[in-house]
C-alpha positions in Angstrom: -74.0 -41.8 16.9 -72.2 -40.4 14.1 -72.8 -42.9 11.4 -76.4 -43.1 10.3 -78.0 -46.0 9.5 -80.8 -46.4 6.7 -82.9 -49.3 8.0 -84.7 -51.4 5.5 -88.0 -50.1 7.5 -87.7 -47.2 6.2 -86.8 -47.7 3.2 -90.1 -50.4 3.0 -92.1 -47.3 3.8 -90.8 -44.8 1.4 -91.2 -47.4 -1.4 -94.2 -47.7 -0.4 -95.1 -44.2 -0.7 -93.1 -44.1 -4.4 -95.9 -46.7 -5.3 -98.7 -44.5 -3.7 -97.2 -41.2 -5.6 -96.7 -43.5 -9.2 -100.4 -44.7 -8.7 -101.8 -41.1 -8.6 -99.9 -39.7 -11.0 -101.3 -43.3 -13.3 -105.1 -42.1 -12.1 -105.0 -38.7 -12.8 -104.6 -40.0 -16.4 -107.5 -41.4 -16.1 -110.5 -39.0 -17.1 -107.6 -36.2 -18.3 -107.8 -34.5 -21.4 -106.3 -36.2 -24.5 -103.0 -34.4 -24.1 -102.8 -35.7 -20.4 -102.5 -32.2 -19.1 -103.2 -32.7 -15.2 -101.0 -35.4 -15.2 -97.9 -33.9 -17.0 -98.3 -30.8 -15.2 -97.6 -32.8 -12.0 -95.1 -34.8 -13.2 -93.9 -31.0 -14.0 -94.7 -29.3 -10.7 -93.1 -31.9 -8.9 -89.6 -32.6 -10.7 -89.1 -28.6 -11.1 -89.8 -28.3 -6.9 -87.2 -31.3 -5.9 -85.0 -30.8 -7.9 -84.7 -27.2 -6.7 -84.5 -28.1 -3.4 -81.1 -30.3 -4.4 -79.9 -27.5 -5.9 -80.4 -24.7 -3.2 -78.9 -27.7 -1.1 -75.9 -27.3 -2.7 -75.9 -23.4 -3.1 -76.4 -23.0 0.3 -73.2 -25.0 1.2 -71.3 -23.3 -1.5 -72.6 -19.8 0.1 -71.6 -20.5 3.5 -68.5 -21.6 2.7 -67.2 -18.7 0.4 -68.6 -16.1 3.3 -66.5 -18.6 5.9 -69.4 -19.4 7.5 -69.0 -22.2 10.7 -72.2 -22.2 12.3 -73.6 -25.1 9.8 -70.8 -28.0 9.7 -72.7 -30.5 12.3 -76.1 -30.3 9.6 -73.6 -29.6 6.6 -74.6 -33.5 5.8 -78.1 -33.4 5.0 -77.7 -30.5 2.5 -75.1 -32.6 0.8 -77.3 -35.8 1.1 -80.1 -33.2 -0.5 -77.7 -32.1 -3.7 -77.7 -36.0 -4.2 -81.2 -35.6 -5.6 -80.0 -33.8 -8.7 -78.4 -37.0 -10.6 -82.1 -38.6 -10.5 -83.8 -35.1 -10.6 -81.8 -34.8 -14.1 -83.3 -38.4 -15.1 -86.4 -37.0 -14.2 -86.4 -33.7 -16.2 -85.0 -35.7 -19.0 -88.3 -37.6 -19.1 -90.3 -34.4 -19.6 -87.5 -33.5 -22.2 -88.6 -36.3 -24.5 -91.9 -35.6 -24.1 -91.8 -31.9 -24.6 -89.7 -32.6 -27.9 -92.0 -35.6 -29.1 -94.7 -33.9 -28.7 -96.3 -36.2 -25.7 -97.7 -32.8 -24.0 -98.8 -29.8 -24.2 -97.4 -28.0 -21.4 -95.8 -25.2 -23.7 -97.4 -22.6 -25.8 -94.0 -22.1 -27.2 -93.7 -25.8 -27.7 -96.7 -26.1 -30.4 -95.5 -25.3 -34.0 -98.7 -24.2 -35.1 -99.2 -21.8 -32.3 -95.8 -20.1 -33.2 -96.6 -19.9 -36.5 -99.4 -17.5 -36.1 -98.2 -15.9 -32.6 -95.4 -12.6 -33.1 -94.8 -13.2 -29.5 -94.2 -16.4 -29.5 -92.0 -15.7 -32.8 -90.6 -13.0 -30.9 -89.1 -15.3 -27.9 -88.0 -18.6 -30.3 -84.5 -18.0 -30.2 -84.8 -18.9 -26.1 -87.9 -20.9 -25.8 -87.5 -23.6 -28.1 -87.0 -27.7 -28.0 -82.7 -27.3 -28.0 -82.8 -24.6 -25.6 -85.2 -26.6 -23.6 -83.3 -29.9 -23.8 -79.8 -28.8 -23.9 -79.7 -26.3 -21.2 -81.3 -28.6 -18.8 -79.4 -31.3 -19.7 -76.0 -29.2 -19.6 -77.3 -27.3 -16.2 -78.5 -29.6 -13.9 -75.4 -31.7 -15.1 -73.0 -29.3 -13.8 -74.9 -28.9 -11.0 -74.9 -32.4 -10.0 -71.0 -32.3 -11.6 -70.1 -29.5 -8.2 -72.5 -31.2 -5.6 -70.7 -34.7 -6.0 -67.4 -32.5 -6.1 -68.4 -30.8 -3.1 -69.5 -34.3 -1.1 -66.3 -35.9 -2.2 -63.8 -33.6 -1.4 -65.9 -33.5 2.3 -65.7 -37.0 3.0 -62.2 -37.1 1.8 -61.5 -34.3 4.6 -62.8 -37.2 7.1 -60.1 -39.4 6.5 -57.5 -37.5 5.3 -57.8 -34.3 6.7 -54.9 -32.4 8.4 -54.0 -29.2 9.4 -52.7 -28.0 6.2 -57.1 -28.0 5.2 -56.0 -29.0 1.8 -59.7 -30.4 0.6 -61.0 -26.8 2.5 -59.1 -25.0 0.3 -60.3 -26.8 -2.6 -63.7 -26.9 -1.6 -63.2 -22.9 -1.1 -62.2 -22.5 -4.8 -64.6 -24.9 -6.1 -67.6 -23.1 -4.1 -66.6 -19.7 -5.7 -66.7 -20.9 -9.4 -70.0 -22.3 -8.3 -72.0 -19.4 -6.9 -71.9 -17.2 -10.6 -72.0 -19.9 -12.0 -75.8 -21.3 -9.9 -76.9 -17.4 -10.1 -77.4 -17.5 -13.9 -78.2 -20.6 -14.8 -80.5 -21.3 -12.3 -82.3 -17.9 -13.3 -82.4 -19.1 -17.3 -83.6 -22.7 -16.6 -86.5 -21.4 -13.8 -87.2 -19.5 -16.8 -87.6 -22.0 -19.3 -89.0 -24.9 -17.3 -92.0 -23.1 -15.5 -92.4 -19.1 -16.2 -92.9 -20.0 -20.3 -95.8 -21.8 -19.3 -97.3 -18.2 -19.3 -95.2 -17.7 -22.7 -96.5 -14.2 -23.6 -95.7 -12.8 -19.9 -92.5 -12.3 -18.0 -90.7 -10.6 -15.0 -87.5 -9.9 -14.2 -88.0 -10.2 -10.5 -89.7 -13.8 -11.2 -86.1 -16.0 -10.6 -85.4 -14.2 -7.4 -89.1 -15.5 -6.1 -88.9 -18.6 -7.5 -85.8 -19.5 -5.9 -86.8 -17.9 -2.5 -89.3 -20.3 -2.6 -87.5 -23.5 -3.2 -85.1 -21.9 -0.3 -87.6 -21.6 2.7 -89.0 -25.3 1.4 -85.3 -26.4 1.7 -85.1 -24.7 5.5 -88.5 -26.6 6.0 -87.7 -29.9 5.0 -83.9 -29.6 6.9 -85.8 -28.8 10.2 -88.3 -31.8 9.7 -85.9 -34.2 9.1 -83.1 -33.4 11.5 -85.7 -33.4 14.6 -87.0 -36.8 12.8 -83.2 -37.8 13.2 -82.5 -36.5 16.6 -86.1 -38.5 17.6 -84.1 -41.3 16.2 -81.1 -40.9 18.5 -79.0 -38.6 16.3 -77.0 -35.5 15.4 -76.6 -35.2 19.4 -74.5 -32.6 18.8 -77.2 -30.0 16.9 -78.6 -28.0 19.7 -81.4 -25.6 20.3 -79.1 -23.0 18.8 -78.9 -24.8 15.2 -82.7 -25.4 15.1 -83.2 -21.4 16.4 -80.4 -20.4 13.3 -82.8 -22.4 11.3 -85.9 -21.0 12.7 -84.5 -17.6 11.8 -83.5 -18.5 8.2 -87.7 -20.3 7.6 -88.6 -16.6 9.4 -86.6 -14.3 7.8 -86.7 -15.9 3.9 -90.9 -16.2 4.5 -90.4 -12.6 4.6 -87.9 -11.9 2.0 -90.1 -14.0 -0.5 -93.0 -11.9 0.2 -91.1 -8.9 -0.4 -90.5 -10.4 -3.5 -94.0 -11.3 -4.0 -95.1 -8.0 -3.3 -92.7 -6.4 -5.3 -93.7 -8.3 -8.7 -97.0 -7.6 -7.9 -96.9 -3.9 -7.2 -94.5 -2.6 -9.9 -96.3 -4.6 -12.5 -99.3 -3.0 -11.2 -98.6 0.3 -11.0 -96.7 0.2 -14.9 -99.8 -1.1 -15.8 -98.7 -2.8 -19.0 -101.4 -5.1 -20.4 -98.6 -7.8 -21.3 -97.4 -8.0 -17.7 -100.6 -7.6 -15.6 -102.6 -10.5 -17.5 -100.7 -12.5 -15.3 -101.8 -11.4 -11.8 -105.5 -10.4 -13.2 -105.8 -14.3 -14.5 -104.4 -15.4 -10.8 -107.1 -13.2 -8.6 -110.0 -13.5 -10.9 -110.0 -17.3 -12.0 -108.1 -18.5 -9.1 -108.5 -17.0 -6.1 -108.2 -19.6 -3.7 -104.5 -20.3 -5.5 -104.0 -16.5 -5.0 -104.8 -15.8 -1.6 -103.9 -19.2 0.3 -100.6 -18.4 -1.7 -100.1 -15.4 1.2 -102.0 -16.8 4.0 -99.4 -20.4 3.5 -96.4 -18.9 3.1 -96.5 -15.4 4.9 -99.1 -15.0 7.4 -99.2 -18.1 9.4 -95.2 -18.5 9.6 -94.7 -14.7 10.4 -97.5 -15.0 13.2 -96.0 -18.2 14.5 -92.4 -17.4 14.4 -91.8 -14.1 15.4 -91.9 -15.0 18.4 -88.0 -16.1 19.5 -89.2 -18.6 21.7 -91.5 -20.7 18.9 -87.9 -20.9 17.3 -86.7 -23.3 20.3 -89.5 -25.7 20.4 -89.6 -29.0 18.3 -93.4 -29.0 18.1 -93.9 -25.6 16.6 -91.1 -25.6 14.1 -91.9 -29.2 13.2 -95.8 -27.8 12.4 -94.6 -24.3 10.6 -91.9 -26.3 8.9 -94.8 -28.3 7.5 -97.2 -25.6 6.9 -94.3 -24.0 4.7 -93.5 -26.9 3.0 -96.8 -28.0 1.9 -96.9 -23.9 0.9 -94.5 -23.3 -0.7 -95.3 -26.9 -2.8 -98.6 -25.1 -3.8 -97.0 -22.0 -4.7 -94.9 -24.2 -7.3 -99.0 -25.2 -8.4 -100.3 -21.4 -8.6 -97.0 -20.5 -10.5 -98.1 -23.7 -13.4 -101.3 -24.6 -13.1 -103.2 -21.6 -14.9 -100.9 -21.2 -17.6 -100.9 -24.9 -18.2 -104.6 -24.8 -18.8 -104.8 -21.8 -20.9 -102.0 -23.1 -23.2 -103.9 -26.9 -23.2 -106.8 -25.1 -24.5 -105.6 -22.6 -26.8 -104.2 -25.6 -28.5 -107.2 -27.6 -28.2 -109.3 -25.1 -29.9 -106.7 -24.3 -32.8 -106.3 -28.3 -33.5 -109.9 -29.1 -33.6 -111.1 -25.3 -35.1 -113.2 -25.3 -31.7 -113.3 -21.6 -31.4 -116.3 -20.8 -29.4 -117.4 -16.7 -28.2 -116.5 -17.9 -24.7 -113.1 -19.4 -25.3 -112.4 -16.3 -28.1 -113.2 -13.9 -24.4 -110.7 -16.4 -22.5 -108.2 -15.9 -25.2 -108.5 -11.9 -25.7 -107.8 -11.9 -21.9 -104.9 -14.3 -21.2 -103.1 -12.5 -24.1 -103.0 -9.3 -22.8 -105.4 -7.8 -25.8 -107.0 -5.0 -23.9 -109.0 -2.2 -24.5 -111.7 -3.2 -26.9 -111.3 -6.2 -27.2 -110.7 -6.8 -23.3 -114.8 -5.1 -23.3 -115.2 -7.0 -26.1 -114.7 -10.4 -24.0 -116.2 -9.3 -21.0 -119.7 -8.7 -22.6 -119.0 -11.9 -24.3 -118.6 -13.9 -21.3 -121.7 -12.2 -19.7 -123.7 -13.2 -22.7 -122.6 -16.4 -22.6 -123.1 -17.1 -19.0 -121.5 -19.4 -16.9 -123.4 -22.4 -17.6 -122.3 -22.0 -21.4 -118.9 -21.8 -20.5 -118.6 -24.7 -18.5 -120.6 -26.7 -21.3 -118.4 -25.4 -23.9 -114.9 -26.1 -22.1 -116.0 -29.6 -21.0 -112.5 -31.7 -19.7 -110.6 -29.3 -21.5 -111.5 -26.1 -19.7 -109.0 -26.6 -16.8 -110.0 -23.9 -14.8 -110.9 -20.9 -16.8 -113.6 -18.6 -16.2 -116.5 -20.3 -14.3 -114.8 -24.0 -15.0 -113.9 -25.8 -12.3 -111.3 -28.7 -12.4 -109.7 -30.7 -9.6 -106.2 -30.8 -10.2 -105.9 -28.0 -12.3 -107.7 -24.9 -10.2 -107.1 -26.1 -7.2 -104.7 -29.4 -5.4 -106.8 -32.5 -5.1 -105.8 -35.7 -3.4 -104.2 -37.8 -6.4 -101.8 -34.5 -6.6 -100.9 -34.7 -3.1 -100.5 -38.3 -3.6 -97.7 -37.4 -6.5 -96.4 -34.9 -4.4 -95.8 -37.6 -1.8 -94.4 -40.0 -4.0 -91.6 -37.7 -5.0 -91.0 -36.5 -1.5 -90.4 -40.6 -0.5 -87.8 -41.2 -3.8 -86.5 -37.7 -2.1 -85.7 -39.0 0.7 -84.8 -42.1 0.1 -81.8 -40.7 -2.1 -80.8 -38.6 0.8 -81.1 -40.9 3.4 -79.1 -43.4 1.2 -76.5 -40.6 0.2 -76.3 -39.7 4.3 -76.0 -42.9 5.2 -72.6 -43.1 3.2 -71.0 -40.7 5.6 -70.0 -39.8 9.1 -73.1 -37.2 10.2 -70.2 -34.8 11.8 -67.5 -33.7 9.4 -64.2 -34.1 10.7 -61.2 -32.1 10.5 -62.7 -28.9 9.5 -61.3 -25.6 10.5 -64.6 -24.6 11.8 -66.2 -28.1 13.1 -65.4 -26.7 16.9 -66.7 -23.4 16.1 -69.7 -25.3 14.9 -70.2 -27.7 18.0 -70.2 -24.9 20.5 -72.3 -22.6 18.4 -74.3 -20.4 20.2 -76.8 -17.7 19.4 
């Protein structure tokens, strides 16, 4: 079959989950803090990780083509029914627009006009992090994004019926793939920027947009490999073989161990400089949340290197199916470990500057998250071992979110109501793709390469 068909069974079950993901993200509400800082930082989390997955979608497409790769044309579908997702991934992000400009949250240090006022840091980086930048360069970005993915899809399905061997809408698509690919490099790296590495607004890395970016890759290998054995279960896309799924196996392998290169990189030139500014980051991560930290690895490195070097576990449905899972679901939580923490520090810095609720443990939590070492980093510790852990968690109450010894579902660590949201956004996902898919013949026609494609072999 090369016309899918999006029955209204499916569709039932992914509205269903939409309603499952809407009704967690209403209950974690419930009991939050009064600037609803769980529940915004998953609304957060989980626009920022579809969305990217739309957009590597398309910058795959736009990469294989400008290096005249053929290899991909019987999948090339999905990846443009994926770069659907950015229209409603923009009305998503404008949401959190509005409510980052009208004050609704407090997911931004850099967002809180008092905090600036007294912050030279903060002062220092408000020519970039601020409410127009915010607002404007998501609204201009994703737009042009979506503007080149509905360019790319149309001039595709145009080839389909109008195609000849002249490969006029190939040539187009050539051009408008290589205006594209500077174009996704920066942008993608100031927007990643502003939408989740200013939630830790005094720290920054240079290496951070490439390991972002890895990451929303290897999810988008993931979710392809789950979905086109769902399809072929389903009595399609006959015509991708073992050798597509192994090319894909190769891609979740190899990036798995790209993005840890990456991760290790950050991690070990930060180290060794040693500036206080730039190691507050990972010293937050591996001494307030560990399990974030270290799952981090063992999710997204360990258990897909073990399982897939191996070239054989690249040929078999059932593993790839379960390490396309495992990365997904990891890669999802390594979106969390990037937020989370500097979500809750910045909720309750605020906190305690709006209500004067300075306390000796939160002044320890503050020396430390801000990179004020030295004395006042021995300062802090003393002061949390006076305090004790009990005091601190008494002290925090709701709003401690995971610092020190505080404990929070939701913020130090994934409970159920966020993989309920997550789960919700996965269904209104797939439901766009699936919908955009279903407006098109699975095999593209008339393409120099579609031949090259259907006898690929690795």
């Amino acid at each position: 079959m090369n016309q899918f068909t999006f029955e209204a069974k499916h569709k039932t079950v992914l509205f269903g989950f939409m309603g499952l993901g809407l009704l967690c993200l209403v209950l974690s509400a419930l009991g939050d803090d009064d600037f609803l800082t769980r529940t915004w930082s998953n609304y957060l989390h989980n626009s920022v990780f579809f969305l990217g997955i739309g957009f590597v979608s398309i910058f795959v497409l736009t990469a294989f083509t400008t290096a005249y790769a053929g290899w991909h044309l019987v999948l090339q579908r999905v990846w443009e029914a994926f770069s659907s997702f950015l229209v409603p991934g923009l009305v998503l992000m404008l949401i959190l627009v509005a409510a980052v400009v009208l004050d609704w949250n407090h997911l931004y240090h850099w967002a809180d006009e008092a905090s600036v006022a007294v912050d030279p840091i903060l002062q220092g980086k408000a020519p970039f992090l601020n409410n127009i930048w915010y607002g404007l360069g998501t609204i201009l970005v994703v737009g042009t994004w979506a503007y080149f993915a509905h360019r790319y899809r149309t001039l595709s399905r145009q080839e389909d019926e109008m195609g000849t061997e002249e490969y006029e809408q190939y040539k187009k698509i050539k051009k408008l793939s290589a205006i594209f690919l500077p174009i996704a490099g920066f942008t993608s790296a100031a927007m990643i920027w502003q939408w989740v590495m200013s939630v830790d607004a005094h720290w920054y890395s240079t290496l951070y947009a490439w390991y972002s970016t890895a990451s929303w890759f290897v999810a988008t290998m993931a979710l392809t490999i789950m979905l086109l054995i769902w399809l072929k279960s389903r009595g399609y896309y006959e015509n991708v073989s073992m050798e597509h799924f192994h090319d894909l196996g190769k891609y979740l392998f190899a990036f798995s161990v790209f993005w840890t290169y990456l991760w290790f990189s950050q991690y070990m030139l930060i180290w060794y400089a040693n500036n206080g500014e730039e190691t507050v980051y990972f010293q937050t991560r591996l001494t307030q949340y560990p399990a974030l930290y270290w799952g981090n690895l063992l999710l997204n490195f360990l258990l897909p290197f073990l399982i897939l070097m191996r070239n054989d576990t690249k040929r078999k449905f059932g593993t790839l199916f379960f390490v396309s899972l495992i990365v997904f679901l990891g890669h999802w939580f390594d979106y969390f470990q990037m937020i989370k923490p500097g979500v809750a520090h910045t909720a309750h810095e605020i906190h305690a500057m709006h209500t004067g609720g300075h306390d000796d443990h939160h002044d320890a939590a503050t020396m430390d998250a801000h990179g004020d070492h030295g004395d006042h980093a021995e300062e802090a510790h003393h002061g949390e071992e006076a305090h004790g852990d009990d005091h601190g968690a008494a002290a925090h109450g709701d709003e401690g979110h995971g610092h020190g010894s505080s404990f929070q579902m939701g913020m130090t660590f994934p409970g159920l109501l966020e993989l309920g949201t997550m789960l919700g956004f996965l269904a209104l996902f797939l439901y766009v793709a699936l919908s955009a898919l279903a407006k098109a013949k699975l095999m593209p026609e008339n393409h120099p390469f579609v031949h090259e494609s259907e006898h690929h072999h690795t």
